[in-house]
N, C-alpha and C positions, 0 to 999 in steps of 0.2 A: 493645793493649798497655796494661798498666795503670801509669798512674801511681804512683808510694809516696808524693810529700810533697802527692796536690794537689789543687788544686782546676779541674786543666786537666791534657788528656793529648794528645801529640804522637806523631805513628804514626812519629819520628825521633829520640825521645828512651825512656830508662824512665823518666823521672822528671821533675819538674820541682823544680825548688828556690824559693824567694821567700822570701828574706831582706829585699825593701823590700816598701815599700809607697806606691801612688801615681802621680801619671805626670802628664804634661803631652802632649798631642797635637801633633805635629812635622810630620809630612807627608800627601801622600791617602790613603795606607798608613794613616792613623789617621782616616780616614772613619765607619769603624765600628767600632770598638775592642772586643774582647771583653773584653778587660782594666777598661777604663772600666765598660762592664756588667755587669762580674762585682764589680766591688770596690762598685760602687751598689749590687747585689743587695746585699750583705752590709754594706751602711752605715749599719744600726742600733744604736743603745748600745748596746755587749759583744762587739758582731761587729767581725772581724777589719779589715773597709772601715769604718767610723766615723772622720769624718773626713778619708778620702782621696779620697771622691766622692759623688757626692750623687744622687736624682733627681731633676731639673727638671721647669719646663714642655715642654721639648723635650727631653727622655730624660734617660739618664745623663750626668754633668756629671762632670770631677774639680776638685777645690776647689782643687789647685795646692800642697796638701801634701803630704812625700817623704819617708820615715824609716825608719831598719833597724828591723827587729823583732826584735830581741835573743834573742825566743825561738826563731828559725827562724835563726838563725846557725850554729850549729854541727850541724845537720840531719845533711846527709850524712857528715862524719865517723860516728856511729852505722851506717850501713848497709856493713854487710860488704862484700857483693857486687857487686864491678867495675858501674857502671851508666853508659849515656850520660847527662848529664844537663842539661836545659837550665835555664840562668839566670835567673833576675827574668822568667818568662812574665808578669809583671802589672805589670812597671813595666821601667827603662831602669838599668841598671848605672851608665852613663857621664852619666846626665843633670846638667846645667848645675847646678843647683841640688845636689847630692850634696858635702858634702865631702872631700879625698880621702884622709882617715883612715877612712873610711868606708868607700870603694873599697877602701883599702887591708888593710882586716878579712876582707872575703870574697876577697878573692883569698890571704890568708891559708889560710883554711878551703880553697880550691881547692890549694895547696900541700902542705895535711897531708893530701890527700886526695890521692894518685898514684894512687892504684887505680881511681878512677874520670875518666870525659872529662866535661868540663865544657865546654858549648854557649852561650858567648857573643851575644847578638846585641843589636845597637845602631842605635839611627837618629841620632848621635851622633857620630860619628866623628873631630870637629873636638875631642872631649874626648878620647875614648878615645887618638888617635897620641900626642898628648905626654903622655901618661898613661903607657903602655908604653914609649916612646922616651924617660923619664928615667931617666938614671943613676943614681939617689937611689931610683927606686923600691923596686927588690931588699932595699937595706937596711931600708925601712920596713916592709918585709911580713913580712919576717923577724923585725922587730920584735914587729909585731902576732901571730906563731904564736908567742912566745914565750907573749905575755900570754893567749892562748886555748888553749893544751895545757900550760899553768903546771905543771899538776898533776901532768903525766906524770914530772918530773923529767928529758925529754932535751932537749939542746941543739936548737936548729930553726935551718935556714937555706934558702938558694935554691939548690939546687946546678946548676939550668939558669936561662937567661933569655933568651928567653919561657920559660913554665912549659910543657912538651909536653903536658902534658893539659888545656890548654884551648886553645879553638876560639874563634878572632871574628871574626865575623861583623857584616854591616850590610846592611839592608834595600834593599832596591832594585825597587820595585813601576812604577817609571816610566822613560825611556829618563834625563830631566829627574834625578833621584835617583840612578841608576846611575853616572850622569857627575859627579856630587857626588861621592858616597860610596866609588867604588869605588878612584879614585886616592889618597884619604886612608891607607884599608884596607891598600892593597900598600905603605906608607908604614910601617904599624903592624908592629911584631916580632909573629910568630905562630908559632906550629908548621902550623897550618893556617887559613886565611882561605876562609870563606863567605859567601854569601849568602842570604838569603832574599826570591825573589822570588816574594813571597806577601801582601795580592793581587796575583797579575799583573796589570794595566792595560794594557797594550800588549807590541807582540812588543817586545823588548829585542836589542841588539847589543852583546855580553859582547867587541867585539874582540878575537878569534882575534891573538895576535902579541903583544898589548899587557897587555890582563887575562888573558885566557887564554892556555894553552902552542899552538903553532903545530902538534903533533903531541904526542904521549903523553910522550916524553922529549925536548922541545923549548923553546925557549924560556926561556933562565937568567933568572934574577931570582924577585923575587915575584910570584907569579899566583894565581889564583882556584882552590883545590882543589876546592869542593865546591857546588854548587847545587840548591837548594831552592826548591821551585816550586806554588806553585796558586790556585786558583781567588778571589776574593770572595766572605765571607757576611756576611749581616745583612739587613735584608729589602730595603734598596735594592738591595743589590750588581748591580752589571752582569756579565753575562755572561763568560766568558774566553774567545777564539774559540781552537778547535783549532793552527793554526797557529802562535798565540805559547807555543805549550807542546814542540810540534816543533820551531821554533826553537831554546829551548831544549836540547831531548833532543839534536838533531843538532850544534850548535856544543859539547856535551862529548863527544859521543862521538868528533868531530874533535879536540880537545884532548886528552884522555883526563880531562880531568873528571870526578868522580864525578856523576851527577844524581839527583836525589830526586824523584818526582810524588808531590805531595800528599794533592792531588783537586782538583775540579774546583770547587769551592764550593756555590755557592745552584744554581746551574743548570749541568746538564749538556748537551752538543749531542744532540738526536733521532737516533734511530734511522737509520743511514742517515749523519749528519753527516759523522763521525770519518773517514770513507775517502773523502768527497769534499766539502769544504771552500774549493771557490772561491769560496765567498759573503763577502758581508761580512757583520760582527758582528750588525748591525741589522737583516739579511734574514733571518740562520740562524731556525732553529726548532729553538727549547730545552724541555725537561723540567725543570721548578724542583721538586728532589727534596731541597734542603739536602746538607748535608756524611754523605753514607751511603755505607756502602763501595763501592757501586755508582760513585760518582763518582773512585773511585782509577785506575782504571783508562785507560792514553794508548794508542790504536789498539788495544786488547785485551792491553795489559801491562801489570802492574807494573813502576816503577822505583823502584827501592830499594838507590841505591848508598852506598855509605858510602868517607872516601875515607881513606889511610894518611898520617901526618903525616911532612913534607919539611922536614924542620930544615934 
């Protein structure tokens, strides 16, 4: 699937958008950063990373600098065509340092843009709930589509809140971060709230009853619609063992969760693995193939759900 705005393509997304630039590393999920990577590749005078990260004696670094990029603000307004799209793939919408006029600009451009889904994710969440859970926000955003489709001569406002076409989302790569993050999230106004447990680092317990609905049209309140799931890359990455990806697959399809397989990362389980999996992580025997479509694949399927938003 090819990306339109980018420099990063997600087999869940058409698009990515990156209106910041910059990032600070927050949890093990940022052990290996492809975002830190990619904004170092490009951190030469003129290039788009100058400034935002650097390469060190021990690899890519980021310098701890955070700023829109005024030219990639209004991106996807120009593209006609309905697109999934994901948010800040190279830096953190919510991050601490971000002011929230700032925030409040792109969630703008998400507002004048209904035709497209807009793919939140955050390792953040302690910014993001009272961010969305103020009552002032509405007005401000409104604010700011004034001041960014000025030209058009129409009035702009909110006419839902949360906005239904986007998604948010917060990472949860560890049992330790799921338990952080995920009660913040059901806290957050959404139309839809995901995760992305990507890399997986251990099996995870998404509590069926609690995060998750206890059957398909079960469970009132706010729950986890849609999970997003895979492997570690970079050249440490460790392994994912088969079973915390089943885990997964099976606690949504008990819920009626939608689930996404990614892939499997740096390394995928041998030949043989996938259908009998008693071993532990550090006995299996892996095939270190990187991120190739060969590695999409959980017991011989694709999963590829996408899920309906539940205002």
């Amino acid at each position: 699937m090819k990306a339109v705005d980018s420099r990063l393509e997600m087999e869940w997304a058409d698009a990515t958008w990156d209106p910041l630039a910059g990032c600070t590393r927050k949890s093990a999920a940022c052990r290996h950063c492809y975002a830190e990577a990619l904004t170092a590749a490009s951190s030469q005078s003129g290039l788009w990373g100058h400034g935002f990260a650097e390469i060190g004696p021990k690899g890519p670094a980021w310098t701890g600098q955070i700023a829109l990029l005024e030219d990639r603000l209004a991106l996807p307004l120009g593209w006609e065509n309905p697109r999934r799209i994901f948010v800040n793939a190279l830096s953190d919408l919510f991050h601490e340092s971000l002011p929230v006029e700032t925030i409040d600009r792109i969630f703008a451009v998400m507002a004048l843009a209904p035709r497209h889904t807009f793919l939140v994710l955050t390792k953040r969440p302690k910014t993001m709930q009272p961010y969305l859970a103020d009552p002032a926000a509405p007005g401000r955003i409104a604010g700011a589509m004034e001041a960014i489709a000025a030209k058009d001569g129409t009035p702009h406002k909110i006419d839902a809140w949360p906005l239904p076409n986007v998604w948010l989302g917060v990472t949860a790569e560890n049992q330790k971060e799921a338990d952080r993050r995920i009660p913040l999230l059901l806290e957050t106004p959404a139309a839809v709230r995901w995760i992305a447990a990507e890399p997986l680092l251990e099996s995870l317990d998404l509590k069926i009853g609690t995060w998750l609905r206890d059957a398909p049209d079960g469970s009132a309140g706010a729950k986890l619609d849609w999970i997003v799931a895979g492997g570690e890359t970079g050249p440490e990455a460790q392994p994912c063992h088969p079973d915390w990806a089943r885990s997964l697959r099976d606690q949504c399809a008990k819920s009626g969760a939608a689930f996404f397989w990614r892939q499997w990362g740096e390394h995928i389980p041998a030949a043989g693995v996938e259908a009998d999996s008693a071993q532990a992580t550090d006995k299996m025997s892996w095939e270190r193939i990187g991120a190739r479509p060969a590695s999409r694949f959980l017991d011989g399927l694709l999963h590829e759900a996408f899920p309906a938003p539940r205002l």
